[in-house]
Structure formats: C-alpha cells, structure tokens
Residue frames as qw, qx, qy, qz and C-alpha x, y, z in Angstrom:
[[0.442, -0.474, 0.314, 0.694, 82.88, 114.48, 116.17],
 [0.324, 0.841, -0.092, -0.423, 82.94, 117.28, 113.20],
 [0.794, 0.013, 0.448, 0.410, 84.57, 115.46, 110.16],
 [0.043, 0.431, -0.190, -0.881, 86.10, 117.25, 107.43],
 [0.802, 0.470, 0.210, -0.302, 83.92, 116.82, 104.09],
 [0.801, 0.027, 0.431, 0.415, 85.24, 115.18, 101.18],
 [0.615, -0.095, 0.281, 0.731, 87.52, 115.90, 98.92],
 [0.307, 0.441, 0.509, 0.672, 85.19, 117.14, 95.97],
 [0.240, -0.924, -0.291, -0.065, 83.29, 119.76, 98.26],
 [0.421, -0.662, 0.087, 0.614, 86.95, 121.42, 99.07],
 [0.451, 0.141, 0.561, 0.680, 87.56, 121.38, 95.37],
 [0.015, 0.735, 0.599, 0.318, 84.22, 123.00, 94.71],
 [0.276, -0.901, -0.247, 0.227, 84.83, 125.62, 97.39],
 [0.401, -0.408, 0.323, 0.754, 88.39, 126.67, 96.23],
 [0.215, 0.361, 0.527, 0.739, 86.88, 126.94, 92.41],
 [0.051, -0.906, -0.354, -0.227, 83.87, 129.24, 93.77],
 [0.352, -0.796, 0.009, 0.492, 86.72, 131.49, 95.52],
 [0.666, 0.729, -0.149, -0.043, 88.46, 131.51, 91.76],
 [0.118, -0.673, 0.725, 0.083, 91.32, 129.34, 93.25],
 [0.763, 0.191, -0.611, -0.085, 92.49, 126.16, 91.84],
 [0.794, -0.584, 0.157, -0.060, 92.24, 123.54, 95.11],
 [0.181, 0.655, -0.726, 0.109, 96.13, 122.72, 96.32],
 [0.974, -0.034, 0.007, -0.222, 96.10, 118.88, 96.89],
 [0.079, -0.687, 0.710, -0.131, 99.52, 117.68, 98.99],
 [0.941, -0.145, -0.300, -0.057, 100.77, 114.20, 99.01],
 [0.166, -0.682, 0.627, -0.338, 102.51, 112.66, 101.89],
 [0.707, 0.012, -0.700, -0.101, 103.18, 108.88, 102.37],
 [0.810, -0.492, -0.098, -0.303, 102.11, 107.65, 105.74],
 [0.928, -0.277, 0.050, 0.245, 104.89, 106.51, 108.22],
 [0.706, 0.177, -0.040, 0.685, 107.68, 108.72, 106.81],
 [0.422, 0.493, -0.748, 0.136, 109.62, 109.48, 108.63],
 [0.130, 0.018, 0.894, -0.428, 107.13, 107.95, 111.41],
 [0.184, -0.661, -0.632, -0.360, 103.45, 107.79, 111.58],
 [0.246, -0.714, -0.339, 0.561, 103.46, 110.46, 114.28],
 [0.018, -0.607, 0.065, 0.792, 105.29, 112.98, 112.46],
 [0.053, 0.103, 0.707, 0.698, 103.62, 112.22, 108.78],
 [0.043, -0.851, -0.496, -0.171, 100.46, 113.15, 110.56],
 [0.267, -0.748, 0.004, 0.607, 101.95, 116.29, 112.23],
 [0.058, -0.271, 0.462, 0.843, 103.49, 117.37, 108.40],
 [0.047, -0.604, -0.664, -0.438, 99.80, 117.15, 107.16],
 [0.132, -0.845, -0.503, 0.127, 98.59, 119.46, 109.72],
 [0.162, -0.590, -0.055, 0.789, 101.30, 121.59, 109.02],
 [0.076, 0.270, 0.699, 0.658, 100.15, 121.51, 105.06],
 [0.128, -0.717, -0.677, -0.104, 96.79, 122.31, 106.39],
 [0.417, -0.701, -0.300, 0.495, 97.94, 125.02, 108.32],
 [0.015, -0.683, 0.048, 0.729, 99.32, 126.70, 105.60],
 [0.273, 0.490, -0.171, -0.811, 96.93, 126.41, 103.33],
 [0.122, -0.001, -0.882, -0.455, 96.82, 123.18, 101.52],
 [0.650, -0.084, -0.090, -0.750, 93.19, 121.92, 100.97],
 [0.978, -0.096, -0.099, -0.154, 93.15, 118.44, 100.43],
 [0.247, -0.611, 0.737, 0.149, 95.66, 115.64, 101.60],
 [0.804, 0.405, -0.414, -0.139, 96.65, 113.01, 99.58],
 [0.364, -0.575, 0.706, -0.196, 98.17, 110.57, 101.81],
 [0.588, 0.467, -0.605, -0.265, 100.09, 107.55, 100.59],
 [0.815, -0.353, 0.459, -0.023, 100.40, 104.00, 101.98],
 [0.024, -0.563, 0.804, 0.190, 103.92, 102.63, 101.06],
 [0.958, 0.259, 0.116, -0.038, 103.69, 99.32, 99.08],
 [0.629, -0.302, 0.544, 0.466, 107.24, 97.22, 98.54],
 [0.525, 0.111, 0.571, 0.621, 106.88, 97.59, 94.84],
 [0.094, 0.758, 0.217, -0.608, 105.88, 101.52, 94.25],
 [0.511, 0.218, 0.560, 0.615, 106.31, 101.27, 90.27],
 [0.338, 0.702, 0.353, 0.518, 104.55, 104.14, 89.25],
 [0.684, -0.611, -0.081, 0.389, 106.22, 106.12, 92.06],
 [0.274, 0.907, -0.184, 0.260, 108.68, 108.68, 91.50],
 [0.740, -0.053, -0.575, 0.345, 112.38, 108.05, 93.23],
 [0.139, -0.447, 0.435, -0.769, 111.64, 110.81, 95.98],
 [0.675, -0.294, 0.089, -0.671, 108.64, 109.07, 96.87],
 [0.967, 0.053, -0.248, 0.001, 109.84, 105.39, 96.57],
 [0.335, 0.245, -0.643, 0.644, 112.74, 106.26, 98.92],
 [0.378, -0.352, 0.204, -0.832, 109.97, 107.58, 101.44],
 [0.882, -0.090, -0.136, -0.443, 107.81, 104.53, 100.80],
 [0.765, 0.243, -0.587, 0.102, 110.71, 102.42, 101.24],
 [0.039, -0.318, 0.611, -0.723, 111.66, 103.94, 105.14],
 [0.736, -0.175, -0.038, -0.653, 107.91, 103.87, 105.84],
 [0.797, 0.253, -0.536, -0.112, 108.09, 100.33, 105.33],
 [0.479, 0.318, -0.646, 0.502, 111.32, 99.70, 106.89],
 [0.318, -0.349, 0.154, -0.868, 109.52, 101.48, 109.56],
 [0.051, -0.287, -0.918, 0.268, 106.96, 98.62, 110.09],
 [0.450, 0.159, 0.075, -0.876, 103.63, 100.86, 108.71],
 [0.141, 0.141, 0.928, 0.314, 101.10, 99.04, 108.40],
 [0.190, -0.470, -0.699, -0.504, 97.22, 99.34, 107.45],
 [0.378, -0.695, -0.544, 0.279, 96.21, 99.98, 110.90],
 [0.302, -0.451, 0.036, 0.839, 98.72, 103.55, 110.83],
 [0.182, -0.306, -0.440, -0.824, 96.58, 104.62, 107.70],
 [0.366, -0.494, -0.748, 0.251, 93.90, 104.40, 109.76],
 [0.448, -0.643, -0.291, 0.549, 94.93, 106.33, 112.65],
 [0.290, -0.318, 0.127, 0.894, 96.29, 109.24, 110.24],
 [0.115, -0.421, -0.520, -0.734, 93.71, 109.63, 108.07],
 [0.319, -0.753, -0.576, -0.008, 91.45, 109.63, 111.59],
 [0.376, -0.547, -0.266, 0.699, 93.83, 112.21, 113.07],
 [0.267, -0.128, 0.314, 0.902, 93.88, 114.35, 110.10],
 [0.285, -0.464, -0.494, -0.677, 90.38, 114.88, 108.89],
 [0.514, -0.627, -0.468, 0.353, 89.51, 115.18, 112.97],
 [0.261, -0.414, 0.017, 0.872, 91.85, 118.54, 112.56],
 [0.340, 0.792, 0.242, -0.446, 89.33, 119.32, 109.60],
 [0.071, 0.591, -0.566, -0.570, 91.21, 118.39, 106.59],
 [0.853, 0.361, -0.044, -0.375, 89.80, 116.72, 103.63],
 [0.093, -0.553, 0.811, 0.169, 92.01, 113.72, 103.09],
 [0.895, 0.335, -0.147, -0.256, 92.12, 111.00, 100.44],
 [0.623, -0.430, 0.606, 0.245, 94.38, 107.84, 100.76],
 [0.609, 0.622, -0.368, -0.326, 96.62, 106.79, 97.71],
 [0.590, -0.242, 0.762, -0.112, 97.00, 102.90, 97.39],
 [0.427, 0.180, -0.557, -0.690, 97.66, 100.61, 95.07],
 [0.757, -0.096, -0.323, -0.559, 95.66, 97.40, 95.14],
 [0.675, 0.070, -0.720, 0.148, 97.48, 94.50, 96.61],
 [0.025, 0.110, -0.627, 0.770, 96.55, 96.30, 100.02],
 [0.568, 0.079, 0.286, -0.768, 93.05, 96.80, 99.94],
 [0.762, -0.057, -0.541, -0.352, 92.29, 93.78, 97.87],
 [0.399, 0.135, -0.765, 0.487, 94.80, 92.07, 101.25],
 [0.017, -0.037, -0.611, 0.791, 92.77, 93.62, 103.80],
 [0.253, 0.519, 0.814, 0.065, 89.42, 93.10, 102.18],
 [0.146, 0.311, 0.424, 0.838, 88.00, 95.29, 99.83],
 [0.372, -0.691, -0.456, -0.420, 84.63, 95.84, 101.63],
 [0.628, -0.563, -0.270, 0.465, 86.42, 95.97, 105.18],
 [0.530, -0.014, 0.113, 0.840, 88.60, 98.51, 103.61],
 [0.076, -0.402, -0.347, -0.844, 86.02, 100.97, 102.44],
 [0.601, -0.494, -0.628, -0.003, 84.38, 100.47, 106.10],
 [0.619, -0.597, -0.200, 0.469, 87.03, 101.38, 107.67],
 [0.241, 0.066, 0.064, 0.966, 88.04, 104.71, 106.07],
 [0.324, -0.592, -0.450, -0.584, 84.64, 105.72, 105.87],
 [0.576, -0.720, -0.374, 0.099, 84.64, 105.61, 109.53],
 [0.619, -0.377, -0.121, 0.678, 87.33, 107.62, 109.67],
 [0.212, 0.822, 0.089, -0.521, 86.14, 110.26, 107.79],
 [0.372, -0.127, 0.603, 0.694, 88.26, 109.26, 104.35],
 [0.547, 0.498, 0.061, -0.671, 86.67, 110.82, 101.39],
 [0.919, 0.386, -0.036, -0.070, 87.89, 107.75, 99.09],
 [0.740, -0.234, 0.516, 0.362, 90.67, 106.32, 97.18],
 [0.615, 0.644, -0.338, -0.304, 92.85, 106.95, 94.20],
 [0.881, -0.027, 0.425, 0.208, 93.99, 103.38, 92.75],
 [0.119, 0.698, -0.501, -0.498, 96.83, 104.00, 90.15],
 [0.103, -0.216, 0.947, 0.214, 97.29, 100.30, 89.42],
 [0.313, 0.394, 0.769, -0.395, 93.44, 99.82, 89.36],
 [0.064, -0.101, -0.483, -0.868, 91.51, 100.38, 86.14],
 [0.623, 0.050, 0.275, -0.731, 87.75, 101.15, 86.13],
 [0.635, 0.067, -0.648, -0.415, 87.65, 97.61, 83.91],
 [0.429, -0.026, -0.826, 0.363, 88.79, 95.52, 87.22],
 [0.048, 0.144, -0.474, 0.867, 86.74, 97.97, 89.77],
 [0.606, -0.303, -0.541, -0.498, 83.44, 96.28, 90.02],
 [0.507, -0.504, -0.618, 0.327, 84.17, 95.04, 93.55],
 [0.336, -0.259, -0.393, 0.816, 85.64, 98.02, 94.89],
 [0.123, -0.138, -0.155, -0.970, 82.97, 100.58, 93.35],
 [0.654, -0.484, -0.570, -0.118, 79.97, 98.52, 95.22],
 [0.558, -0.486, -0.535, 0.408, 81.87, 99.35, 98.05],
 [0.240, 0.170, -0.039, 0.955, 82.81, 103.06, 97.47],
 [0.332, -0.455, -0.512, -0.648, 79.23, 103.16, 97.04],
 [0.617, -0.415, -0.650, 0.155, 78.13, 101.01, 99.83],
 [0.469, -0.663, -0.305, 0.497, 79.99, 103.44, 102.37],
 [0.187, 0.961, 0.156, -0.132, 79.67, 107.06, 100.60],
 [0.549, -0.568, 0.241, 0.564, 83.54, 107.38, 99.08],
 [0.440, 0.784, -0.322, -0.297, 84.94, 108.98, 96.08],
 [0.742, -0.488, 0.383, 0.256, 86.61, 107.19, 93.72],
 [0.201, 0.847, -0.147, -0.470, 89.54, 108.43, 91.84],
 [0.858, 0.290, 0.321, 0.275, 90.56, 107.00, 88.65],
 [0.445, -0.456, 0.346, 0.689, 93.56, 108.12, 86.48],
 [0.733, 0.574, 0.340, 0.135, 93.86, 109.53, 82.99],
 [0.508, -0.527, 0.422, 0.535, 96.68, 110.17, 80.93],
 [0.158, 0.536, -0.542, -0.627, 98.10, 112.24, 77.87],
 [0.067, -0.180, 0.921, 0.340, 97.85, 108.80, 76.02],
 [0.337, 0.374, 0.757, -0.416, 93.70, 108.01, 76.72],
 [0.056, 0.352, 0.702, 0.617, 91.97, 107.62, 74.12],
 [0.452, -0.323, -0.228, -0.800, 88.56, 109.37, 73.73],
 [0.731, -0.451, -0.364, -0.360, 86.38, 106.15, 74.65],
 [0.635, -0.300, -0.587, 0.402, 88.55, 105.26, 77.43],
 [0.037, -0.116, 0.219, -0.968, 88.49, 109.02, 78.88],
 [0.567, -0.325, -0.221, -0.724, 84.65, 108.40, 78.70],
 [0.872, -0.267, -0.410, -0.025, 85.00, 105.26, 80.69],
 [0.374, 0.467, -0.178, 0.781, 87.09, 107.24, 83.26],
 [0.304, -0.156, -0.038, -0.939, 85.07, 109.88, 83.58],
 [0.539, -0.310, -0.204, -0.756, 81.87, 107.80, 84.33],
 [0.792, -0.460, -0.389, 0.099, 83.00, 105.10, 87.06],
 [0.283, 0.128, -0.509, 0.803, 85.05, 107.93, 89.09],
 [0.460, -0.649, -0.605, 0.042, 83.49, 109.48, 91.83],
 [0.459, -0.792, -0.096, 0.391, 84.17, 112.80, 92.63],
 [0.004, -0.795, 0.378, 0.474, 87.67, 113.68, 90.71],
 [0.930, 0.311, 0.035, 0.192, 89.64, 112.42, 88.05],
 [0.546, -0.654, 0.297, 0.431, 93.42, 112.53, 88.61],
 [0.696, 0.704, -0.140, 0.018, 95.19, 113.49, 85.21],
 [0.784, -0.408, 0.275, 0.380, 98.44, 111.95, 85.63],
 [0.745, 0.666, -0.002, 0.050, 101.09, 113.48, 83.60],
 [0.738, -0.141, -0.123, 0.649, 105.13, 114.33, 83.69],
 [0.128, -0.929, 0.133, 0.322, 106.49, 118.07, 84.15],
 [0.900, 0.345, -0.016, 0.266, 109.39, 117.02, 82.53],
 [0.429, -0.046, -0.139, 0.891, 113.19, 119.30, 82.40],
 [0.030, -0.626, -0.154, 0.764, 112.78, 122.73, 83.27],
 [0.055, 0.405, -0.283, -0.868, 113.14, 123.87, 79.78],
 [0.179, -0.390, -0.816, -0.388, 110.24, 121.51, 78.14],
 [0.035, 0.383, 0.691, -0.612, 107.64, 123.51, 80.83],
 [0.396, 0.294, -0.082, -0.866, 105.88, 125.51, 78.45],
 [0.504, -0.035, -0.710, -0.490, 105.03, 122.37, 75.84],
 [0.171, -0.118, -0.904, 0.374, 104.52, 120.27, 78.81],
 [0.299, 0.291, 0.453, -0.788, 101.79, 122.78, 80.24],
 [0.464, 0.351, -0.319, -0.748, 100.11, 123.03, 76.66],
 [0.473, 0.096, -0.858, -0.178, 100.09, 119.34, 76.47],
 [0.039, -0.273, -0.916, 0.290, 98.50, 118.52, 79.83],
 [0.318, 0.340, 0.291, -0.835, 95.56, 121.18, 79.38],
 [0.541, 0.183, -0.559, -0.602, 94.80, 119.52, 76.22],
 [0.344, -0.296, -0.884, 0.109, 93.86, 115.82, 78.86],
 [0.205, 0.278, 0.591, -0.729, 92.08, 118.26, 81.24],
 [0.459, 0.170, -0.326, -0.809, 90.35, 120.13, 77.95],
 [0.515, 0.020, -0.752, -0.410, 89.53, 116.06, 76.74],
 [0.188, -0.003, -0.857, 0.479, 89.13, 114.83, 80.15],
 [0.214, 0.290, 0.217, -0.907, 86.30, 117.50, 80.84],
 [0.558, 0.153, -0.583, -0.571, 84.77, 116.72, 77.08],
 [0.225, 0.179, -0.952, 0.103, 84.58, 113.23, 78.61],
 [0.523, -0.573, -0.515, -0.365, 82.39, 113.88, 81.32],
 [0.659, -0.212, -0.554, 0.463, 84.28, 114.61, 84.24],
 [0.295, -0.902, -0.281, -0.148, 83.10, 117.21, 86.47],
 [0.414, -0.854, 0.286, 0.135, 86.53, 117.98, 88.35],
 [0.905, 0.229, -0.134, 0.333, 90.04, 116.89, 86.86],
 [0.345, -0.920, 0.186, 0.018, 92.99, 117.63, 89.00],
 [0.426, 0.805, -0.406, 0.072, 96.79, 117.97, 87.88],
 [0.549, -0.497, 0.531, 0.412, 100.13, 115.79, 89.25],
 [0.545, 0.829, -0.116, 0.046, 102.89, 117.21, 87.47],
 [0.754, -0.073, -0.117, 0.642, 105.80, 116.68, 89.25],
 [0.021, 0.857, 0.138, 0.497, 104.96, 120.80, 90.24],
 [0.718, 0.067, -0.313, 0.618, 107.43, 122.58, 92.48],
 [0.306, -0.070, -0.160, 0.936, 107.08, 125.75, 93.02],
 [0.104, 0.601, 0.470, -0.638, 104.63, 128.63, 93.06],
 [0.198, 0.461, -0.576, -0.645, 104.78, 129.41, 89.16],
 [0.141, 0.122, -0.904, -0.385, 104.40, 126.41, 88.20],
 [0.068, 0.461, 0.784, -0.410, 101.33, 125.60, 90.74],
 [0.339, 0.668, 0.125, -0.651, 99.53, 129.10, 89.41],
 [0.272, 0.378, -0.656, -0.594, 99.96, 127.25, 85.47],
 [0.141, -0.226, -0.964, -0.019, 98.50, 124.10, 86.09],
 [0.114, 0.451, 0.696, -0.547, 95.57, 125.78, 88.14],
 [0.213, 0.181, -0.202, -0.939, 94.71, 128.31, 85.29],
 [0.609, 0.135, -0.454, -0.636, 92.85, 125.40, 83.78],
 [0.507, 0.034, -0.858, 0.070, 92.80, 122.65, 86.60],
 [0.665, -0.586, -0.359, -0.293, 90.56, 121.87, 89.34],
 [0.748, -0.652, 0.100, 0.073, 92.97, 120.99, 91.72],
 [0.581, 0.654, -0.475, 0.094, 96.81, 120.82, 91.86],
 [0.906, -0.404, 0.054, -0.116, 98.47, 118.19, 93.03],
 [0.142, 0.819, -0.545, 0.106, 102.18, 118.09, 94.60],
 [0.955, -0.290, 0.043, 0.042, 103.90, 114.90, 96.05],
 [0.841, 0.078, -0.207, 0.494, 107.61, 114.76, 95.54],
 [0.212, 0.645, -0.008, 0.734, 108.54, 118.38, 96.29],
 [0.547, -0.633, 0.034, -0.546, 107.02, 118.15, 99.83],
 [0.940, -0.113, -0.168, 0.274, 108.31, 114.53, 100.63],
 [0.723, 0.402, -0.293, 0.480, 111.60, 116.10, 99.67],
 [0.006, -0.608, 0.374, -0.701, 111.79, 118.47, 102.52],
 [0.809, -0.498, 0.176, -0.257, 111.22, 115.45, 105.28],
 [0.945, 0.064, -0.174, 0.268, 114.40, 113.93, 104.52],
 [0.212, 0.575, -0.498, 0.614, 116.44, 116.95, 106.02],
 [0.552, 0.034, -0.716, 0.427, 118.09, 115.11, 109.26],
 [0.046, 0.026, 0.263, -0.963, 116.89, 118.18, 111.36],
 [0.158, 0.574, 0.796, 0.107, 112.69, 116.89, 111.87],
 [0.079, 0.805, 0.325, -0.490, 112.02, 120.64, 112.69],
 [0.041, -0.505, 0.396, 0.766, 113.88, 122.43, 110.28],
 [0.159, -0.001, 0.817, 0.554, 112.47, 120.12, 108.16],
 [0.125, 0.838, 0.510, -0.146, 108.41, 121.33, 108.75],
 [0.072, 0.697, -0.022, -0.713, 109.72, 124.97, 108.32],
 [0.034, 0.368, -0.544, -0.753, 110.70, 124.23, 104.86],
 [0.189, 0.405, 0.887, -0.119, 107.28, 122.29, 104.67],
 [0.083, 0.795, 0.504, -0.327, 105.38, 124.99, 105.29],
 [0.049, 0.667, -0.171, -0.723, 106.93, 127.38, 104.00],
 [0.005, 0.068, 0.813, 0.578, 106.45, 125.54, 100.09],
 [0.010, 0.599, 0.793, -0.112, 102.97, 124.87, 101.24],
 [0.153, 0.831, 0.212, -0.492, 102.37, 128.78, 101.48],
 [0.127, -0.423, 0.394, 0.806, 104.20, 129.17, 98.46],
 [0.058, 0.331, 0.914, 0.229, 102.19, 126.38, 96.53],
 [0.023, 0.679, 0.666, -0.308, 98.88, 127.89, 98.20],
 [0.072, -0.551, -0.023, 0.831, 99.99, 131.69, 96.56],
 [0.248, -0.136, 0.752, 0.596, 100.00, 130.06, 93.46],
 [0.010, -0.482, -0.807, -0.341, 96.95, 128.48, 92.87],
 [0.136, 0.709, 0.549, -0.422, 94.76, 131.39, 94.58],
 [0.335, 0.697, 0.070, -0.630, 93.26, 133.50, 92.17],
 [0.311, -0.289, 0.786, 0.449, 94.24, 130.86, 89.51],
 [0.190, 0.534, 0.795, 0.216, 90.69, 130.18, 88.21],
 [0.008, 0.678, 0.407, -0.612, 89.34, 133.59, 88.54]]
C-alpha cells in the first residue's frame, strides 16, 4: 500500500510551488472516530496539505476552549489509542500527510518505543509533544529515530536565543512556533511579532518553522504564510463540527478549508 510521505516533503513541495503548506488540526474521536476521519478527508479534499490530528487527553492545558470542549466529547466518547491508530491509518492510506498531536502521559502510557512502532506502521510522519521539551526527549528521540519519524518541538515569542538553538537541533523535520493571534484589532502587531520567532527560529537552525495562530480566515492564513513554512489552523475547523447537523457541518468544513487553502497559495512566491 502507497503511503502518503511525511509531513516535511509536503511542506517542501507547497514552498517550491511559492505556497505556504496549510496544516489542519482535528482531534480524533470528535464527534466519533468515523466521522473525524471522514472531516480529514474532506480537509484533504479541499486542499489542506498536512493533518494535524489530536488525541484528546483529560487535562488539555495548553488547549484552547474550542478544542478542549472537542477533546472533552472525544473522551466522553471512549477514544482511545487504538482509534489514533486506525485514523491516522485511514488517512494517510487516502494520501494525506498526517502528524499526531499528543501530549506525553499517552505515549509515555502506551510505551514510548511501542508508540513510535506503531505509527510508523501506519504511515505517521511523527509527533508534536507540546508538554515535552527537547531536555526530557532522550527516550522518545531514539525512537523517532529508530522508526524514521519527525519530531516536532515548540518555540515561542518568549525563547531565548540558546534555547531556540536547542529547538532547532533535536526537532526533526519542523518546528511548530506556537504563538496567540490575539483580538482582532492587535492583528497587525501580533503578525510583526510572530515573524520576528520565525525570523529567530530560522537564525537558530531550523530548516522549516510553521505558524499556529489561532488563524481564521483566508487573510489572515495569506499573512502568516508570507513568511511561514506552513500554517497551521485548529480551532476554526473544530468549530464547524459542533453544528448539530453532521452534514451541514462538513460543508462549512470544506468550504474554510478552500478558503484557508486560497490564502496561503501564492503566499511564498
């Protein structure tokens, strides 16, 4: 079976077209595990590159509350480890790069080497750990290795220099700049402020550095990309699986997804 490739080869392929890659999160299990793999393929379908797909954890602290209501059904739901799996196998089977976001108390729970086994067989291209610094990642970066995965560390407005350099040289693949979008009317500083972690991020050593902003719309996607590798949505998409209506809710999926996707193309160019 034809896997998709990983993450950083979709990135790479969107920057040689002079688009910034679009990079969707969706949390596993909401509002089932059937249809959270069906609302990736419709992302894929129109247009997103990578998925970002989330495994719910009870205590989602660095979470936004769209996404920690999502994670919290999921749950409720009964998702467990085995339903990542199965969605990350169904989704990169349809040809979509897809990374899993998790924090630690799962994969350390389900064994750290087992864990990086078993995505790898499913085609995963890796892991971003939020809760997980590169100081603590000595087990899991043996294994990233071990079974060929990316792995994405975080950096943030606040990083210092040396710790941007330490970052930058035990990720694999991307670095996630984590920052806030903030009110509508703070978007301009906001933008000027995260390009200044990509700018340092980059300086750092990192070959790719891709954006969550808390980005919404098609504007805002085609600002972040001017000067980001990838952009990366997650509440804005959730939000349109909580309308009661499952179909109505894809349409308004997709349709963001193509809006998102207008954004970033021709963003790097």
């Amino acid at each position: 079976m034809t896997r998709a490739p990983h993450s950083s080869a979709v990135i790479d392929a969107a920057k040689e077209r002079g688009d910034a890659a679009l990079i969707g999160y969706l949390p596993v299990g909401f509002p089932s595990v059937d249809a959270s793999i069906h609302a990736g393929k419709v992302l894929a379908d129109n247009g997103v590159d990578v998925i970002e797909l989330g495994f719910p954890y009870s205590d989602p602290g660095m979470d936004g509350p769209t996404i920690q209501r999502a994670s919290v059904a999921a749950l409720e739901r009964g998702t467990h480890i085995e339903d990542l799996f199965h969605a990350v196998d169904e989704l990169t089977s349809y040809g979509v790069a897809t990374c899993v976001m998790t924090y630690w108390n799962p994969v350390e729970w389900w064994g750290v080497e087992r864990f990086a086994a078993d995505l790898a067989a499913v085609g995963g291209s890796g892991l971003i750990t939020p809760d997980l610094p590169p100081e603590e990642g000595t087990q899991w970066e043996a294994a990233s290795d071990a079974h060929d995965l990316e792995r994405i560390y975080l950096s943030a407005p606040s990083s210092p220099p040396h710790r941007l350099r330490l970052i930058a040289e035990h990720s694999r693949g991307w670095v996630y700049a984590a920052s806030s979008m903030g009110v509508t009317g703070a978007r301009a500083s906001v933008g000027a402020h995260t390009a200044d972690v990509v700018a340092r991020t980059r300086q750092a050593g990192a070959t790719r550095v891709c954006v969550g902003l808390g980005v919404s719309n098609g504007s805002q996607a085609r600002e972040i990309g001017a000067y980001a590798d990838g952009v990366i949505v997650g509440s804005a998409l959730v939000k349109t699986l909580f309308d009661d209506d499952g179909e109505r809710g894809l349409r308004a999926l997709g349709e963001l997804a193509r809006e998102l996707t207008s954004g970033v193309k021709g963003a790097r160019a």
